[in-house]
N, CA, C and O atoms as a CHARMM CRD file, in Angstrom:
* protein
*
  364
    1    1 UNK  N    -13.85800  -8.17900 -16.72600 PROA 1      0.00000
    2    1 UNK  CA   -13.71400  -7.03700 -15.84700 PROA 1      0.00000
    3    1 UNK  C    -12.24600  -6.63800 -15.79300 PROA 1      0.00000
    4    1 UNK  O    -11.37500  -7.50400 -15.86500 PROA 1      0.00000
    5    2 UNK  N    -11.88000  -5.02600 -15.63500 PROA 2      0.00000
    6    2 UNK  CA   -10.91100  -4.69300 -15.53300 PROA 2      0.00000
    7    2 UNK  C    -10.60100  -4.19900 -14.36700 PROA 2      0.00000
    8    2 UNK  O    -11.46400  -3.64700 -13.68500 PROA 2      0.00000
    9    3 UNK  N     -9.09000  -4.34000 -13.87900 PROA 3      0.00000
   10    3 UNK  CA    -8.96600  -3.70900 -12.98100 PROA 3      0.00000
   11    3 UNK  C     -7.46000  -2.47400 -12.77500 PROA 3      0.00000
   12    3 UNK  O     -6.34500  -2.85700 -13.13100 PROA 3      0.00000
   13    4 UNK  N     -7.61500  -1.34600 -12.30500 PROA 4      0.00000
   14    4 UNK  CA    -6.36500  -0.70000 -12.35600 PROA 4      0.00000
   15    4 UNK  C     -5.66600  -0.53200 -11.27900 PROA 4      0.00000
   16    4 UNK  O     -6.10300   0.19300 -10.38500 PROA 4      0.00000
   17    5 UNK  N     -4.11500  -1.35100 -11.13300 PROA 5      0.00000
   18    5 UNK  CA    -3.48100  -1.18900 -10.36600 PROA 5      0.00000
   19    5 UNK  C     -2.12300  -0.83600 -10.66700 PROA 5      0.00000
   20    5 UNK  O     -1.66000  -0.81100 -11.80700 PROA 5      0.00000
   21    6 UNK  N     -1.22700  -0.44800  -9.16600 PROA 6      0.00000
   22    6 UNK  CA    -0.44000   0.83100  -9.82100 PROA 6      0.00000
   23    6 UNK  C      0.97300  -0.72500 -10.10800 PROA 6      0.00000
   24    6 UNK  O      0.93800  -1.72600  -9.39300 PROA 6      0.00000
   25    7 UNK  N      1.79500  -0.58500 -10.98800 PROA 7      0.00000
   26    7 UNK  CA     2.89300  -1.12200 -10.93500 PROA 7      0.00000
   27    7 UNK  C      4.11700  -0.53200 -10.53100 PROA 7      0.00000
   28    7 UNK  O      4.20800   0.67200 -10.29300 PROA 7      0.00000
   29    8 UNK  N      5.60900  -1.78800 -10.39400 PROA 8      0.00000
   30    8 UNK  CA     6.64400  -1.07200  -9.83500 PROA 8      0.00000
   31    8 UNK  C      7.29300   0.13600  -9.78100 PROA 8      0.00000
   32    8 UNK  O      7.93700   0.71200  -8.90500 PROA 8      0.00000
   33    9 UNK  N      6.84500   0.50700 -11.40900 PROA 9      0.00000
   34    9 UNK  CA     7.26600   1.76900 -11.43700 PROA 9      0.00000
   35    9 UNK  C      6.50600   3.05500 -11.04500 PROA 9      0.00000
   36    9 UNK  O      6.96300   4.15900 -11.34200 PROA 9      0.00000
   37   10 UNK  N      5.11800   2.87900 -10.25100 PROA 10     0.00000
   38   10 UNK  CA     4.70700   3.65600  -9.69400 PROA 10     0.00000
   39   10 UNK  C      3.58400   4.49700 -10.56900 PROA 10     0.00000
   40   10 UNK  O      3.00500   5.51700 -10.19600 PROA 10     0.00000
   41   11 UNK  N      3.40600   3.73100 -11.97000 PROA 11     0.00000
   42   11 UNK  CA     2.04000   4.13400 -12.99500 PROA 11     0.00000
   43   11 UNK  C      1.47000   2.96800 -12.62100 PROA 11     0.00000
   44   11 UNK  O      1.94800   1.99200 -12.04300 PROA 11     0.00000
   45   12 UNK  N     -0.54200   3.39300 -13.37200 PROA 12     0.00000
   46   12 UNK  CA    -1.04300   2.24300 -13.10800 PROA 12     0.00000
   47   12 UNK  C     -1.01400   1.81100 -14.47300 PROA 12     0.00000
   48   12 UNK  O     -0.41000   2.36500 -15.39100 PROA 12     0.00000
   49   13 UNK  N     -1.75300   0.72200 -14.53400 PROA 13     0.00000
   50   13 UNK  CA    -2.09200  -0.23600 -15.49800 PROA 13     0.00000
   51   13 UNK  C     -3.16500  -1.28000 -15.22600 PROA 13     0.00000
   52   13 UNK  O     -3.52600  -1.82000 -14.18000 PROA 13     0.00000
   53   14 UNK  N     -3.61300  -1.41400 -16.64700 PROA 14     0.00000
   54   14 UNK  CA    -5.18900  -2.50700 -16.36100 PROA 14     0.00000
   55   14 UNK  C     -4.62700  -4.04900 -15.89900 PROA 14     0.00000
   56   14 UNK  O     -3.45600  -4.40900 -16.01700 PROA 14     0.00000
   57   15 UNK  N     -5.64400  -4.80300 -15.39300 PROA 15     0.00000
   58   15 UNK  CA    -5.34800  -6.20700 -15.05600 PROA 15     0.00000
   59   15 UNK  C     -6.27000  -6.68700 -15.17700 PROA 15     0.00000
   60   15 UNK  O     -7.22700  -5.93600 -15.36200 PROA 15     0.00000
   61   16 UNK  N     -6.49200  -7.94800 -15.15200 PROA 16     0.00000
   62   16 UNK  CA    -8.06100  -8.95200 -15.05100 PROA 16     0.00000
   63   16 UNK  C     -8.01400  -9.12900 -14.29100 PROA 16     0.00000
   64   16 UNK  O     -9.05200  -9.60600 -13.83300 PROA 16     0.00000
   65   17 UNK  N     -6.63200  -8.94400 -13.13800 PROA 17     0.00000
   66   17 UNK  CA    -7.07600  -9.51800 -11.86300 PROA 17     0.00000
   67   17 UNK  C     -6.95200  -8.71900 -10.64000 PROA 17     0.00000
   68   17 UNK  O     -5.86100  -8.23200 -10.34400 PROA 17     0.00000
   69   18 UNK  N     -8.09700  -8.53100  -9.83600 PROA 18     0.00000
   70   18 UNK  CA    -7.79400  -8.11000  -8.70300 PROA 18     0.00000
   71   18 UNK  C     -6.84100  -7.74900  -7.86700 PROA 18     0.00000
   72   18 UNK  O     -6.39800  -8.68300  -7.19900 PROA 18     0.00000
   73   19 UNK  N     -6.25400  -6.44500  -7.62700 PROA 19     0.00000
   74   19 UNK  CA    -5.13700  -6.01400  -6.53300 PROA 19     0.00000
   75   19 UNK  C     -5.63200  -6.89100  -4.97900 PROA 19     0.00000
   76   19 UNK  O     -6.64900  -6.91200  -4.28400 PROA 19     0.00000
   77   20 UNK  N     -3.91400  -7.72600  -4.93100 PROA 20     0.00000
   78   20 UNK  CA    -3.94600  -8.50400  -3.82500 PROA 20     0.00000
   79   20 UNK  C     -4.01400  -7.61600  -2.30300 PROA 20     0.00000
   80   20 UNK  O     -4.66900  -7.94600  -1.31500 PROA 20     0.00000
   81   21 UNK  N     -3.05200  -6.29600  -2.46500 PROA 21     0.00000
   82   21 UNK  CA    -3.11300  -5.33600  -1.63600 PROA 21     0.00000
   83   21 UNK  C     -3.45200  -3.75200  -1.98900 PROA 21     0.00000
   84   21 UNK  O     -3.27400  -3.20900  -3.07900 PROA 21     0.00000
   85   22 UNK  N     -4.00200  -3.13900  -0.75200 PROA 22     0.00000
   86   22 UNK  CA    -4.62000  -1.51800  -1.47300 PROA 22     0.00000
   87   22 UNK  C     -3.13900  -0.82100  -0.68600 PROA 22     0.00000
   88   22 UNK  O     -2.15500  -1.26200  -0.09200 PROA 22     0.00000
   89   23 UNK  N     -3.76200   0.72100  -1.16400 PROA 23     0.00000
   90   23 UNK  CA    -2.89200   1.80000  -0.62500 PROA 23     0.00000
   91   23 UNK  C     -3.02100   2.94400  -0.83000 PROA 23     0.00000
   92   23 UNK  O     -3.43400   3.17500  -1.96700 PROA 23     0.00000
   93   24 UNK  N     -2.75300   4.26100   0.11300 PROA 24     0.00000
   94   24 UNK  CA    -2.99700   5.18100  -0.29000 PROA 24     0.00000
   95   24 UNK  C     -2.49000   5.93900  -0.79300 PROA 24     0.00000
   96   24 UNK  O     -1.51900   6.36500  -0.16800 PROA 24     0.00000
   97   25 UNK  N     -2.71300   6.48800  -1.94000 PROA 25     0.00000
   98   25 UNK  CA    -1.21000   7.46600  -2.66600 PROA 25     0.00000
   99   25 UNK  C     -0.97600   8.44900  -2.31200 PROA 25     0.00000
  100   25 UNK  O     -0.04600   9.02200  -2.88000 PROA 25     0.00000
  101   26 UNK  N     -1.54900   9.01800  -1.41400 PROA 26     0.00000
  102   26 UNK  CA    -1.17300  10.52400  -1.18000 PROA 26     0.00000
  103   26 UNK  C     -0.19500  10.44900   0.00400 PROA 26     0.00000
  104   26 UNK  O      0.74600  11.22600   0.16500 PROA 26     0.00000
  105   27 UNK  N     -0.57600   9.26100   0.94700 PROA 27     0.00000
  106   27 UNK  CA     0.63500   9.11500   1.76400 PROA 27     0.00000
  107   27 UNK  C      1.54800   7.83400   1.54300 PROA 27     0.00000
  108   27 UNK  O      2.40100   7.55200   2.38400 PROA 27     0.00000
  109   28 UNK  N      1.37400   7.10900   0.47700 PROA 28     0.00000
  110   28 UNK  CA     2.43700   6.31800  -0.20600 PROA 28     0.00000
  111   28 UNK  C      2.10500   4.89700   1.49500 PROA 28     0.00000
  112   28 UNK  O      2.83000   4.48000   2.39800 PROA 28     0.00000
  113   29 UNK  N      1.26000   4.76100   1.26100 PROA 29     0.00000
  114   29 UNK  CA     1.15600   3.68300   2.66800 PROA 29     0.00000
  115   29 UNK  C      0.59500   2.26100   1.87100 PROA 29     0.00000
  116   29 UNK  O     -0.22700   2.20900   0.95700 PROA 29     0.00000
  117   30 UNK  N      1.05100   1.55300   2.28600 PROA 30     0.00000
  118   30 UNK  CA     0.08700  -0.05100   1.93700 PROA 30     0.00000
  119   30 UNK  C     -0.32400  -0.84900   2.55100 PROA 30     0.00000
  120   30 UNK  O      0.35500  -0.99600   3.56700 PROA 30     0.00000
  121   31 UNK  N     -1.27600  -1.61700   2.47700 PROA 31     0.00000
  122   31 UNK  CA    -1.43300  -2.79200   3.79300 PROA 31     0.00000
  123   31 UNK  C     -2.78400  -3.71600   2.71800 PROA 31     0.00000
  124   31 UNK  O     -3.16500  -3.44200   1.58000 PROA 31     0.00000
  125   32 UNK  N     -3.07700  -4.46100   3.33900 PROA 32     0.00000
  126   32 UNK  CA    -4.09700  -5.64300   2.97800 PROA 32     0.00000
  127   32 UNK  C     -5.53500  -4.88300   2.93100 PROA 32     0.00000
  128   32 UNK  O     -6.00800  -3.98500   3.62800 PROA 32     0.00000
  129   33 UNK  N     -5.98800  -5.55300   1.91700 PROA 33     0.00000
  130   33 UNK  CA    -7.04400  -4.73100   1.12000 PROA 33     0.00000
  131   33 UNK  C     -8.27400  -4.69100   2.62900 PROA 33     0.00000
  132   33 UNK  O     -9.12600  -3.80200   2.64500 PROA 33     0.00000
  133   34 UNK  N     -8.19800  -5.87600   3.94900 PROA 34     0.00000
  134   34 UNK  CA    -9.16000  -5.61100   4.27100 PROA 34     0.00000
  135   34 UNK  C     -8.73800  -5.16600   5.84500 PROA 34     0.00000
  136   34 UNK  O     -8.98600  -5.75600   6.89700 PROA 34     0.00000
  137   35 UNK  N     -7.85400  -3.64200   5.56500 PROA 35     0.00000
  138   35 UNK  CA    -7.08500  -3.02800   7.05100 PROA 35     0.00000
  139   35 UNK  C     -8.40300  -2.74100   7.44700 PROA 35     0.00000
  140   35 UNK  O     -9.36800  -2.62900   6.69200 PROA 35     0.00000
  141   36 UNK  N     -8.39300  -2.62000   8.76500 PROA 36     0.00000
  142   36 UNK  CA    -9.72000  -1.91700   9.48400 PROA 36     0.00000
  143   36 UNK  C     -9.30500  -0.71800   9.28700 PROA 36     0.00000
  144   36 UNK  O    -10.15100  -0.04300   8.69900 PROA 36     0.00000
  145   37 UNK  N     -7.87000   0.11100   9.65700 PROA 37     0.00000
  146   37 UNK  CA    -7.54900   1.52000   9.28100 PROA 37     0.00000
  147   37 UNK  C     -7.85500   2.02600   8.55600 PROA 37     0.00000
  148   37 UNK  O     -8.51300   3.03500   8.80800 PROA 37     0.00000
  149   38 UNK  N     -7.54500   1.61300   6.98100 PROA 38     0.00000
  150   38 UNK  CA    -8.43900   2.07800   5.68800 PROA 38     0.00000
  151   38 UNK  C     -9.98600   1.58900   5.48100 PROA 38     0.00000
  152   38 UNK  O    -10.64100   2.25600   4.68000 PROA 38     0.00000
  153   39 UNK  N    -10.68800   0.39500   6.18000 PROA 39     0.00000
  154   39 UNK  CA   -12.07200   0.53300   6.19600 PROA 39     0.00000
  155   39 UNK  C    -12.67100   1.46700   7.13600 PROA 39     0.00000
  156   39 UNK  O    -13.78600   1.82500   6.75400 PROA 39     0.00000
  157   40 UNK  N    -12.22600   2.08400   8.46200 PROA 40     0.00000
  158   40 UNK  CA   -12.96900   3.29800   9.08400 PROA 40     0.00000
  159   40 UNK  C    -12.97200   4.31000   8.39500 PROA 40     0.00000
  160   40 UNK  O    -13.82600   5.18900   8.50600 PROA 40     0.00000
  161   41 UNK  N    -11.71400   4.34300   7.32400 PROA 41     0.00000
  162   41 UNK  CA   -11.63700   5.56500   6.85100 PROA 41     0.00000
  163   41 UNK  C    -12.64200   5.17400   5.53400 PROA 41     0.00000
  164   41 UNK  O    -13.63300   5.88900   5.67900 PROA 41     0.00000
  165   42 UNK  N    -12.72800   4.75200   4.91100 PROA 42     0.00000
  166   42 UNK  CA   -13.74000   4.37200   4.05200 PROA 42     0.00000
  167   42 UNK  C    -15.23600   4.28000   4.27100 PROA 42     0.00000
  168   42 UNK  O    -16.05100   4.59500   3.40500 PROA 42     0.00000
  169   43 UNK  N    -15.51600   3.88400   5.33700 PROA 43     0.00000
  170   43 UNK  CA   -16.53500   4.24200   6.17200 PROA 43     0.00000
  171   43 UNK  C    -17.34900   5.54500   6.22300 PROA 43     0.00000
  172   43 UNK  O    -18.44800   5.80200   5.73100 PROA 43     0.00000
  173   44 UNK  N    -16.36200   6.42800   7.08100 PROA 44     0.00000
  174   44 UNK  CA   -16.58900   7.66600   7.15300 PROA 44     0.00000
  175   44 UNK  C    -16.41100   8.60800   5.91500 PROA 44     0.00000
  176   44 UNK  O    -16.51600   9.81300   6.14200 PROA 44     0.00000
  177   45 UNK  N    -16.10300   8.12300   4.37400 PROA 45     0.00000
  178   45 UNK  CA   -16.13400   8.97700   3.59100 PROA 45     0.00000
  179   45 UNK  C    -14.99500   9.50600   3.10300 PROA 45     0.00000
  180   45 UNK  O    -15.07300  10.51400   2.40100 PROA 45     0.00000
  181   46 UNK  N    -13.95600   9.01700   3.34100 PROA 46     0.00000
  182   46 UNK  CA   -12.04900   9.32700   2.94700 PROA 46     0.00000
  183   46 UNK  C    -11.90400   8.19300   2.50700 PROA 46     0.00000
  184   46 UNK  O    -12.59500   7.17800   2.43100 PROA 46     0.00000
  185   47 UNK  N    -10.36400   8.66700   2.07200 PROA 47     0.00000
  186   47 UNK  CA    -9.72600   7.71600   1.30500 PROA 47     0.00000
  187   47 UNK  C     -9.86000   6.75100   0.34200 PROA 47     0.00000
  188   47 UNK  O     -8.92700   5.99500   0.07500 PROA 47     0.00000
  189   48 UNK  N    -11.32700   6.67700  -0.41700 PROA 48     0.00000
  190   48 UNK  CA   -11.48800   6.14200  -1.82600 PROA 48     0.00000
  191   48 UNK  C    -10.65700   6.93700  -2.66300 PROA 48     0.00000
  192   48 UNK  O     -9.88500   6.54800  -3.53900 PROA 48     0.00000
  193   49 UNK  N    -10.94100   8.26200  -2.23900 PROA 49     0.00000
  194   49 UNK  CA   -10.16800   9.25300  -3.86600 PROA 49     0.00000
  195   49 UNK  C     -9.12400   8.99100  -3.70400 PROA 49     0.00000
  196   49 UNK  O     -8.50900   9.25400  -4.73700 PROA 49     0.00000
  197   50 UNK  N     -8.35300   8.51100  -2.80600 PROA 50     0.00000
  198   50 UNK  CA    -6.45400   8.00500  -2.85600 PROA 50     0.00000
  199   50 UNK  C     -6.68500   6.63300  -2.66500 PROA 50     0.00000
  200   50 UNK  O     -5.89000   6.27800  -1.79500 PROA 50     0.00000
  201   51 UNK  N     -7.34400   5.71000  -3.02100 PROA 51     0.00000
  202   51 UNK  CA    -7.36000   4.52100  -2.84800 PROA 51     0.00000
  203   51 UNK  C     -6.25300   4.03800  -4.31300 PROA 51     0.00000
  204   51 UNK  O     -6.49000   4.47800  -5.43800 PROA 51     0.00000
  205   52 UNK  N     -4.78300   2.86000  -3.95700 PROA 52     0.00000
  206   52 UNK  CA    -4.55600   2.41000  -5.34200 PROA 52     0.00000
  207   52 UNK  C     -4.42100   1.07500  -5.01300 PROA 52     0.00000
  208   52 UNK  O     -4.37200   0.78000  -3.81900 PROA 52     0.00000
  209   53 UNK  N     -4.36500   0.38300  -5.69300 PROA 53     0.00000
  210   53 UNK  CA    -3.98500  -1.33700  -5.52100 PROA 53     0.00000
  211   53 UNK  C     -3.27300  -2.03400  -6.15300 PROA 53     0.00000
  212   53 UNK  O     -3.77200  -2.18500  -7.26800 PROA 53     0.00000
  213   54 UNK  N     -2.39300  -2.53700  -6.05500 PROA 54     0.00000
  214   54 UNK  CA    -1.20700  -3.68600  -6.11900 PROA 54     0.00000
  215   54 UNK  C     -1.40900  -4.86700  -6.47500 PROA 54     0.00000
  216   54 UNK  O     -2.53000  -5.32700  -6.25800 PROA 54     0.00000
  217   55 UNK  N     -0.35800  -5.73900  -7.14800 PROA 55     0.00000
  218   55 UNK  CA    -0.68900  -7.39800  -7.86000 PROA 55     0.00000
  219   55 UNK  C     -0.37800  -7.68900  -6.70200 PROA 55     0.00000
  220   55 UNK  O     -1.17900  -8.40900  -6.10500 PROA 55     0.00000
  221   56 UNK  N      0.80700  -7.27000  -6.00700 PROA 56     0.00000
  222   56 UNK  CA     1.54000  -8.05000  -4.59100 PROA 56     0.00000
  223   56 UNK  C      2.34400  -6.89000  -3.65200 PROA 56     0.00000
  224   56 UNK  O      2.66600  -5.72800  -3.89800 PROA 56     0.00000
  225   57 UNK  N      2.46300  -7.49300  -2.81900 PROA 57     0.00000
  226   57 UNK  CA     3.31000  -6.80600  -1.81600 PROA 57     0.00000
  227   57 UNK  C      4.92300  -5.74200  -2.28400 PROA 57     0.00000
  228   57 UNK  O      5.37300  -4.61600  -2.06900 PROA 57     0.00000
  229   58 UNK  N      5.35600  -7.19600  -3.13600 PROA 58     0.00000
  230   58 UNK  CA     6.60300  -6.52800  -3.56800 PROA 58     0.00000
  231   58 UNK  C      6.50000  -5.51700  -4.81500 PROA 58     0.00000
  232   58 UNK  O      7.49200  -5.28900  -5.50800 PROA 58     0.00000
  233   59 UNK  N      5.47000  -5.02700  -5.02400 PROA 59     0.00000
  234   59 UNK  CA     5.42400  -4.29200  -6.20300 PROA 59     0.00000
  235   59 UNK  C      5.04700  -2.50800  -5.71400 PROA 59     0.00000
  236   59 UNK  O      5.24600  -1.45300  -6.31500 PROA 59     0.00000
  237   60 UNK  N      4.39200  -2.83200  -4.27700 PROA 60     0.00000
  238   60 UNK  CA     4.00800  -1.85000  -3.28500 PROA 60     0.00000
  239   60 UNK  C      5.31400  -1.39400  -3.09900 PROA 60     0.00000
  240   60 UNK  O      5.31100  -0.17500  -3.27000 PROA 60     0.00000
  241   61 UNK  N      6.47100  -1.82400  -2.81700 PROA 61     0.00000
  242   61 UNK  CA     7.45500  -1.72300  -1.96300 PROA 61     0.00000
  243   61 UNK  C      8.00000  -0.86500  -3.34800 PROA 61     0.00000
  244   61 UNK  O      7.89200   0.36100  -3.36900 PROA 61     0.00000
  245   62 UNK  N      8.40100  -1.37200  -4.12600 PROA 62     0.00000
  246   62 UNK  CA     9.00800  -1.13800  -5.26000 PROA 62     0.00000
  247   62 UNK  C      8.70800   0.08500  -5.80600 PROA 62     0.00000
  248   62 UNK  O      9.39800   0.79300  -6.53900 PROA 62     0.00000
  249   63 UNK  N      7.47000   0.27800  -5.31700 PROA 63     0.00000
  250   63 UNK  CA     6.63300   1.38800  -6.11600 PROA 63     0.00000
  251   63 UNK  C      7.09100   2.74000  -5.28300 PROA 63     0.00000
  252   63 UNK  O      6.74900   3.87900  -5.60100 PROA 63     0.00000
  253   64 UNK  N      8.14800   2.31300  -3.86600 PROA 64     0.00000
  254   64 UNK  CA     7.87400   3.35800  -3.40300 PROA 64     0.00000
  255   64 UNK  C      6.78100   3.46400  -1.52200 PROA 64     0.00000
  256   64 UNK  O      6.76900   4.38500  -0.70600 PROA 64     0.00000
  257   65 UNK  N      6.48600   2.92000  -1.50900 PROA 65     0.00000
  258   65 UNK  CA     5.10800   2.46200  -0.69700 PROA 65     0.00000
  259   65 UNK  C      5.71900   2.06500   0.99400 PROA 65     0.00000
  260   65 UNK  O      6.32900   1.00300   1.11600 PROA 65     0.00000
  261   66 UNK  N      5.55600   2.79000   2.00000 PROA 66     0.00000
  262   66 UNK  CA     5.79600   1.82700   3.11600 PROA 66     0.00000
  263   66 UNK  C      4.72500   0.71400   3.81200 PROA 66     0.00000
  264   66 UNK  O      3.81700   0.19100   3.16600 PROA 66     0.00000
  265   67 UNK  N      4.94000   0.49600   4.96700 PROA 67     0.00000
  266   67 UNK  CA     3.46400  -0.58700   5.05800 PROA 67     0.00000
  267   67 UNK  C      2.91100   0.06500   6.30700 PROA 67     0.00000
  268   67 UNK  O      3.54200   0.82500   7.04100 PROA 67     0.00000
  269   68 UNK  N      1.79700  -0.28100   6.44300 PROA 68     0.00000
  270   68 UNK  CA     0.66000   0.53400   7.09100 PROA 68     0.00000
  271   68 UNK  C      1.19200   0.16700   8.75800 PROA 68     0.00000
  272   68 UNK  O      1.90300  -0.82100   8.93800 PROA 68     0.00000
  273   69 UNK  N      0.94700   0.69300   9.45100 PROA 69     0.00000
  274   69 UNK  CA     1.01500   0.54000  10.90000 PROA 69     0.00000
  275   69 UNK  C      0.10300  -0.08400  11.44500 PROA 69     0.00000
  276   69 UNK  O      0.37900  -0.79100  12.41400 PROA 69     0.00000
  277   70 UNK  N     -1.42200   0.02200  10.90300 PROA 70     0.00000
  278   70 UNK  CA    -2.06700  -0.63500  11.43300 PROA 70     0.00000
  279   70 UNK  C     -2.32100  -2.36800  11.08000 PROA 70     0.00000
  280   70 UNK  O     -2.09600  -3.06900  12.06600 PROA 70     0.00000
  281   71 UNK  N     -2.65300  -2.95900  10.11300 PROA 71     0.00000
  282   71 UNK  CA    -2.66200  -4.01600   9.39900 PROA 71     0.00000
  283   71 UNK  C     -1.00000  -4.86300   9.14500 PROA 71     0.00000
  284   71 UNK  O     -1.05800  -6.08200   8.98500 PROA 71     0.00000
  285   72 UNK  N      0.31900  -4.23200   9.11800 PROA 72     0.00000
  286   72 UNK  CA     1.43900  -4.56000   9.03700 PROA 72     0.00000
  287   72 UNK  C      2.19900  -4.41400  10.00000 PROA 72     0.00000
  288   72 UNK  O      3.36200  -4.73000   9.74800 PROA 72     0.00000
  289   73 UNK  N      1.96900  -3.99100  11.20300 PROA 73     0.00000
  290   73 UNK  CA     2.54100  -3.69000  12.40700 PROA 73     0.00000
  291   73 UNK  C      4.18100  -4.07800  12.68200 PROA 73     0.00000
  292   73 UNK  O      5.00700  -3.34800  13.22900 PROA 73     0.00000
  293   74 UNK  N      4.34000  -5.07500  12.28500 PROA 74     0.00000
  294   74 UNK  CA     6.21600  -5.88900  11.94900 PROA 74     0.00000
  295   74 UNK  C      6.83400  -5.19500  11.14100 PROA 74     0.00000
  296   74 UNK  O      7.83600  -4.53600  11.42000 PROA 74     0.00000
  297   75 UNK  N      6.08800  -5.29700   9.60600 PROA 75     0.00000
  298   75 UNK  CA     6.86000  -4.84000   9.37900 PROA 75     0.00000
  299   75 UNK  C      6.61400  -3.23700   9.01100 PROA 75     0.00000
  300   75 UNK  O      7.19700  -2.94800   7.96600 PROA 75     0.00000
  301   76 UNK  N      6.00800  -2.29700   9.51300 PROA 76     0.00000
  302   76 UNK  CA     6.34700  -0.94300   9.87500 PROA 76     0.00000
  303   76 UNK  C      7.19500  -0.90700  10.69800 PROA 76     0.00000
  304   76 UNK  O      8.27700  -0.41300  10.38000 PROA 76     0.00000
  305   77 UNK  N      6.97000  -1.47800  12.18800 PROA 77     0.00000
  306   77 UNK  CA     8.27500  -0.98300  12.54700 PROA 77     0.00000
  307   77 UNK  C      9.14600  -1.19600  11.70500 PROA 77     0.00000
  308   77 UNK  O      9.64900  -0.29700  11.03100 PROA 77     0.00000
  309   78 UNK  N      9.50500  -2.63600  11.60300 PROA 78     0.00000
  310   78 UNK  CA    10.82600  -2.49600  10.49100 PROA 78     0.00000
  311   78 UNK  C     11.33600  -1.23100   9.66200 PROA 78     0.00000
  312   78 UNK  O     12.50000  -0.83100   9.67400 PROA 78     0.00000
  313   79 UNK  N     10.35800  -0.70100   8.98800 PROA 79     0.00000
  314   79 UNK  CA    10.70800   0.00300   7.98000 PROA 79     0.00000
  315   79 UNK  C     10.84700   1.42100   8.89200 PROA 79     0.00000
  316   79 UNK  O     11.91400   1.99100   8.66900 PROA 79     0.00000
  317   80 UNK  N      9.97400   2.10500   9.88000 PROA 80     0.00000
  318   80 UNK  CA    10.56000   3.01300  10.78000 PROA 80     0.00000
  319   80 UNK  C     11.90400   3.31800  10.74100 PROA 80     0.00000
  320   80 UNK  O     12.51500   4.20000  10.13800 PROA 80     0.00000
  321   81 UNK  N     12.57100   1.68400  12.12400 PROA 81     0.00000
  322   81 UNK  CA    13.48800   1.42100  12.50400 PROA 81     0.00000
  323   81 UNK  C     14.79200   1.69000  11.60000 PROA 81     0.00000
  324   81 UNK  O     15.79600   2.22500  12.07200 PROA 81     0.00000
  325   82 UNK  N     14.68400   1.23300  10.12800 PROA 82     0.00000
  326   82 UNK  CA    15.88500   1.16200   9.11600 PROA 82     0.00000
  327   82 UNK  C     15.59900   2.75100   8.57700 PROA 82     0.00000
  328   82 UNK  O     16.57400   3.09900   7.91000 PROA 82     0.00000
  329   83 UNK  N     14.54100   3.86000   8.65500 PROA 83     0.00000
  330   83 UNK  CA    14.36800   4.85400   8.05000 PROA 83     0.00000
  331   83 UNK  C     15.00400   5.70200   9.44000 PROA 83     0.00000
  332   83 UNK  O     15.83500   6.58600   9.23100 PROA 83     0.00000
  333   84 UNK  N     14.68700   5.47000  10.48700 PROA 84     0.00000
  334   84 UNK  CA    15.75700   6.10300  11.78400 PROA 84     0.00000
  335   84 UNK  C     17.05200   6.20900  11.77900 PROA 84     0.00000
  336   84 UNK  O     17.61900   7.25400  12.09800 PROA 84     0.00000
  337   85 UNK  N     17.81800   4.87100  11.32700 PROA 85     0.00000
  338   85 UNK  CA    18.84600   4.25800  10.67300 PROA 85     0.00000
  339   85 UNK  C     19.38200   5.20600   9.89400 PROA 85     0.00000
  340   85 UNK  O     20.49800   5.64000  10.18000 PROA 85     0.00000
  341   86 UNK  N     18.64300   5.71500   8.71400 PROA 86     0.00000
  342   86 UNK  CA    19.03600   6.29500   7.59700 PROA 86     0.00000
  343   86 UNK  C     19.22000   4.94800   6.40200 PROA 86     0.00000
  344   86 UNK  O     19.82300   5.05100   5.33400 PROA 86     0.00000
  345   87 UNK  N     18.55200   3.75200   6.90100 PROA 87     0.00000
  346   87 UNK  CA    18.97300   2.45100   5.96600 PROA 87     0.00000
  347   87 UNK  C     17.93200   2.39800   5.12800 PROA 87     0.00000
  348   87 UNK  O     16.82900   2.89900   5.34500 PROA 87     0.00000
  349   88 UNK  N     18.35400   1.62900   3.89900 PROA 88     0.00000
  350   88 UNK  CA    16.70200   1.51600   3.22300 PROA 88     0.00000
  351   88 UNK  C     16.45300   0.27700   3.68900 PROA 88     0.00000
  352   88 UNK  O     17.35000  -0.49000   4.03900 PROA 88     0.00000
  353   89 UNK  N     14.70500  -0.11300   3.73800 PROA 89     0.00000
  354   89 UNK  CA    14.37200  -0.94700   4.18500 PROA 89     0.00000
  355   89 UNK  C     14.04500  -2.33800   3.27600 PROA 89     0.00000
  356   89 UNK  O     13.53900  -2.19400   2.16300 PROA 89     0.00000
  357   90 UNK  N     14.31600  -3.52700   3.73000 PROA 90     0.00000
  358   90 UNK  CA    14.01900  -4.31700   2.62300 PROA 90     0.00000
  359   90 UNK  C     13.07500  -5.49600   3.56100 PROA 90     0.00000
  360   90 UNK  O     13.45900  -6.00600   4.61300 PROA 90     0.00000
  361   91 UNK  N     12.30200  -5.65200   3.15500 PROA 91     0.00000
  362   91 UNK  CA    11.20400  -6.62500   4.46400 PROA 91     0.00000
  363   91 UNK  C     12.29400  -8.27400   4.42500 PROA 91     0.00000
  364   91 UNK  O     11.98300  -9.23700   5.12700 PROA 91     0.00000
């Protein structure tokens, strides 16, 4: 089985293995494949067509990606906080 997830540089590419974390590309967000935020929305019929997935965390980040508010709560703020700043954020 294949799987396509996006890498650092923000293309995807095949894997054999399962994306550890999802995300949505249209708003560049990430969090753990099993957020309740992105399962209501999955639920109700959104966000598969922007669904992408990740080997790891740091490849999300890399890619561009902040972390979800709901499922990452630490470190969003974090990344808020340093984007208020004008700092880039590094978890």
């Amino acid at each position: 089985m294949s799987f396509t997830l996006i890498g650092p540089d923000g293309r995807p590419y095949q894997s054999s293995t399962k994306g550890a974390w999802g995300g949505h590309c249209g708003n560049r967000i990430y969090g753990r494949t099993d957020c309740p935020a992105a399962l209501r929305a999955i639920a109700k019929g959104g966000y598969v067509k922007h669904r992408v997935f990740f080997a790891d965390e740091q490849t999300a980040i890399a890619a561009g990606y902040r972390p979800c508010g709901a499922c990452c709560k630490g470190k969003y703020q974090a990344w808020k906080a340093a984007k208020e700043r004008g700092e880039r954020w590094t978890p």
